[in-house]
N, C-alpha and C positions, 0 to 999 in steps of 0.2 A: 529114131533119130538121136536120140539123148541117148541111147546107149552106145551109139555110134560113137557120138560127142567123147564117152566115156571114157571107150576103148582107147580113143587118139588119143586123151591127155597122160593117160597110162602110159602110152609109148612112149612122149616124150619128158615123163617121168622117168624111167627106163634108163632113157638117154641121159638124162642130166645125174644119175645114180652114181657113176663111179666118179663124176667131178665130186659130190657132195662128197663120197667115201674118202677121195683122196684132199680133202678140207679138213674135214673132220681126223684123219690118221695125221696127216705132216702138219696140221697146222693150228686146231685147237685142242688135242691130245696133247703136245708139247707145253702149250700154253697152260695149261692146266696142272698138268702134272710139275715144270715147273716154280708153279706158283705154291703147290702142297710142298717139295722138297725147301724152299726155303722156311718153312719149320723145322728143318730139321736138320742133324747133324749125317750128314751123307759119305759115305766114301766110295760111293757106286753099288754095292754090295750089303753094309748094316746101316742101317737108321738107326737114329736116335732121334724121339720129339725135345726141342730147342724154343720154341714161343718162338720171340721176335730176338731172342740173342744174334742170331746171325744180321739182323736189320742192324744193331746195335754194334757188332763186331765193326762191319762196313760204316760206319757213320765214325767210330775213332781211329780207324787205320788211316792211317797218314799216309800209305801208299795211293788209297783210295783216291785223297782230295788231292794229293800230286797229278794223279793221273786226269782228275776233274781241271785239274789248273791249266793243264797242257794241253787237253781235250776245246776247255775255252779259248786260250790263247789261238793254237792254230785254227779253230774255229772262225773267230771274228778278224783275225789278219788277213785269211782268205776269203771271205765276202769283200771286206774295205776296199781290197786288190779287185777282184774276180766281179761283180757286179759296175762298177763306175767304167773299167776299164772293158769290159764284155759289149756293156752300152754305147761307150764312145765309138768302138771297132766298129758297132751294128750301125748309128749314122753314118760313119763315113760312105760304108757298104751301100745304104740307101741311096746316097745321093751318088752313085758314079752311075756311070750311063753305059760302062762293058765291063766285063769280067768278073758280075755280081757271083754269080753259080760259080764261080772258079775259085772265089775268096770262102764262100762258103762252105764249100768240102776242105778247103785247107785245114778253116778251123775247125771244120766241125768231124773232122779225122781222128784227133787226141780224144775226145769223148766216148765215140766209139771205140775206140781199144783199149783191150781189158787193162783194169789199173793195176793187178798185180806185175804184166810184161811192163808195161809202164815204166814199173816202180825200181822193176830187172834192168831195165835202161839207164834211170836217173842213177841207180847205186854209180856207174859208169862216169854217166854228165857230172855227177857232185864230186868224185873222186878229187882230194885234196893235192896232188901232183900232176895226173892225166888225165883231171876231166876236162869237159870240152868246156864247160863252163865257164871256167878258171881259166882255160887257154884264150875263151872270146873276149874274159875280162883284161886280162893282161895285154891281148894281142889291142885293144882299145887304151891302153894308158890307164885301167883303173885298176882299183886294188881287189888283188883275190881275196878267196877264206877257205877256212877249213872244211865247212857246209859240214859235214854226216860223223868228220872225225875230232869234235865238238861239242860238249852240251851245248853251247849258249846261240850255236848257229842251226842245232840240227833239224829243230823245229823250223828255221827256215827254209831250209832244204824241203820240207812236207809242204810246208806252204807254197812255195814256187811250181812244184810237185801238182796239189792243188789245184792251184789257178791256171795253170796249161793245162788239167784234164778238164776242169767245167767251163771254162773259156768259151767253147764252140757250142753249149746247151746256153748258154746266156745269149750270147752270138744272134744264135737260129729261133730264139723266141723273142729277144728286143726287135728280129726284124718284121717276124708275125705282125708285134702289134704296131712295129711304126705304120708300115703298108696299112693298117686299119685306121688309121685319124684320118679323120676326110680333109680332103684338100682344099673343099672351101677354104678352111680357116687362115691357109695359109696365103690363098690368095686374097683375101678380106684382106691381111696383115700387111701384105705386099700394096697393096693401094695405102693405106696409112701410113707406106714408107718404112715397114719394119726390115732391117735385113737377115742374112741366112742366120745371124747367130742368135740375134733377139728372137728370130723365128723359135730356134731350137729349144734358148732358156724359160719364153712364155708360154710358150704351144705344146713343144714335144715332150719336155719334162714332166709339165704338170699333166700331159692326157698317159703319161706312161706310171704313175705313181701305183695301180692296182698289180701292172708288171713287178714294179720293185719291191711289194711287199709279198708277190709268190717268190720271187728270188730268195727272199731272207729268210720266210717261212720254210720254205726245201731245203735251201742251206744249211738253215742250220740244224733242220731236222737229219739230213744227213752228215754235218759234220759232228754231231753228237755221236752219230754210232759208227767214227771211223775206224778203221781196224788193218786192213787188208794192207794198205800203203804201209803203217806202219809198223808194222808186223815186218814186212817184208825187208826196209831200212833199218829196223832198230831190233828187230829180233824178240824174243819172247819178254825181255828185259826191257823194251825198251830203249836201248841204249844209244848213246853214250848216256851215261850218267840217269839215265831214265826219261830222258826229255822227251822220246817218244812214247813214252807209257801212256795210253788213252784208258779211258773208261770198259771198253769193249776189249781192250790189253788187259786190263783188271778183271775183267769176268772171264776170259780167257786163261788168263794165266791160273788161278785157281779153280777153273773148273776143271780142266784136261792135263794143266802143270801140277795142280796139288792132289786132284782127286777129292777138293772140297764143294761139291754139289748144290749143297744150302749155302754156301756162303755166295757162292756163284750167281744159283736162285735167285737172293735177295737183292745182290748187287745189278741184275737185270731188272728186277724191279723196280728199284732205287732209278735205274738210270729212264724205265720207262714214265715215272713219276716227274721226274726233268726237264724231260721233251714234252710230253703231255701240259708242262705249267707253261716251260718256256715259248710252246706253239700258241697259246692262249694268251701269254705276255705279248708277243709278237703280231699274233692279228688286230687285239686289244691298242697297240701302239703304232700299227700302220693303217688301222681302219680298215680292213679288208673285207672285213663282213659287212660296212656300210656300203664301202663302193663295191661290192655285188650286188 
């Protein structure tokens, strides 16, 4: 019997073999390997052992903290936007009584599609003469902008960008957890005379607080390693003026732009050293490990 026992756990050893292989090949062989090249001076081909100079290169390059500065800005503009306003859509949604499922594939459409085509569209929408953007601003009485052909606007461009792709993930998990607060409460509150809006600011806010600190925590873990969007708008540069130069533009550009490997290395390290404190600041600050 116990060899029988044996024989099965073999098998689905077996079975689980080429997941482990393909873990180990794509995904802690990288990790590894480039955690050694950041000692060293790389250009795909020679090495040179470096200590922590490459740690130390990336810490005075002022390209570096630009892209840090641009990285946070768009960063925290698109929570401030994209969370308050995701939540407010998802009450409304709650409370109508038809065409809940119909509002919810609207939004939740732009999440689903890939943010590079996305991003192929807004070059379009932002367009400082022909995009629609500017056509719906104008066509409204208000003032347009340059958006993309711009520093000082381009980053809003990304941000607007943004907040219409994560819009309907916000959307479709404030509506998860409204439907989870039990109704009691609100009918207790309804006998004490509270109405729909004291309902919302005593009740629904404070039972949704463990929601809005995974919002800020994935946020901003994912707007730290944005890339794709603006890669795609500003080009390897960046551009205009660099304003879309991210962090993951910085380890991009010198890893595959310069052929500098360690520098590359270290500046992925740097940026995982970031995320790792700022996910810690952030649970730390919304309490989310207590109200688990």
């Amino acid at each position: 019997m116990k060899k029988k026992n044996k024989n099965t756990q073999l098998v689905w050893y077996l079975f689980l073999l080429p997941s482990f292989l393909g873990l180990a090949l794509f995904m802690a062989y990288p990790v590894m390997e480039s955690f050694r090249l950041s000692f060293f001076r790389s250009n795909g081909t020679i090495e040179k052992w470096a200590g922590i100079d490459n740690y130390i290169y990336v810490f005075k390059n002022a390209g570096f903290w630009q892209a840090v500065r641009n990285t946070f800005y768009i960063g925290f503009f698109q929570l401030l936007i994209s969370i308050p306003l995701g939540f407010i859509i998802a009450s409304i949604i709650n409370q109508m009584k038809w065409f809940k499922n119909f509002f919810k594939v609207i939004f939740f459409i732009p999440y689903v599609t890939s943010i590079v085509a996305a991003a192929m569209v807004f070059l379009y929408v932002l367009h400082p003469d022909m995009g629609l953007l500017n056509t719906l601003l104008s066509s409204l009485g208000l003032p347009t902008s340059t958006w993309l052909a711009d520093s000082t606007t381009a980053r809003w461009g990304v941000i607007i960008l943004s907040v219409w792709h994560q819009l309907g993930f916000i959307i479709i998990i404030s509506l998860a957890n409204l439907q989870a607060i039990p109704n009691d409460i609100y009918e207790s509150s309804s006998i004490d005379g509270a109405n729909r809006f004291k309902q919302w600011w005593f009740i629904t806010i404070p039972n949704m607080t463990g929601t809005f600190a995974f919002f800020v925590v994935m946020g901003w873990i994912g707007a730290l390693k944005r890339f794709s969007e603006t890669y795609i708008l500003g080009g390897l540069q960046g551009s205009p003026g660099r304003s879309l130069y991210t962090i993951v533009g910085f380890i991009y550009e010198r890893g595959f732009g310069g052929n500098e490997f360690g520098v590359a290395s270290a500046a992925a390290y740097i940026l995982f050293a970031i995320i790792l404190i700022f996910t810690i600041f952030n649970l730390k600050i919304s309490k989310m490990n207590k109200a688990n």
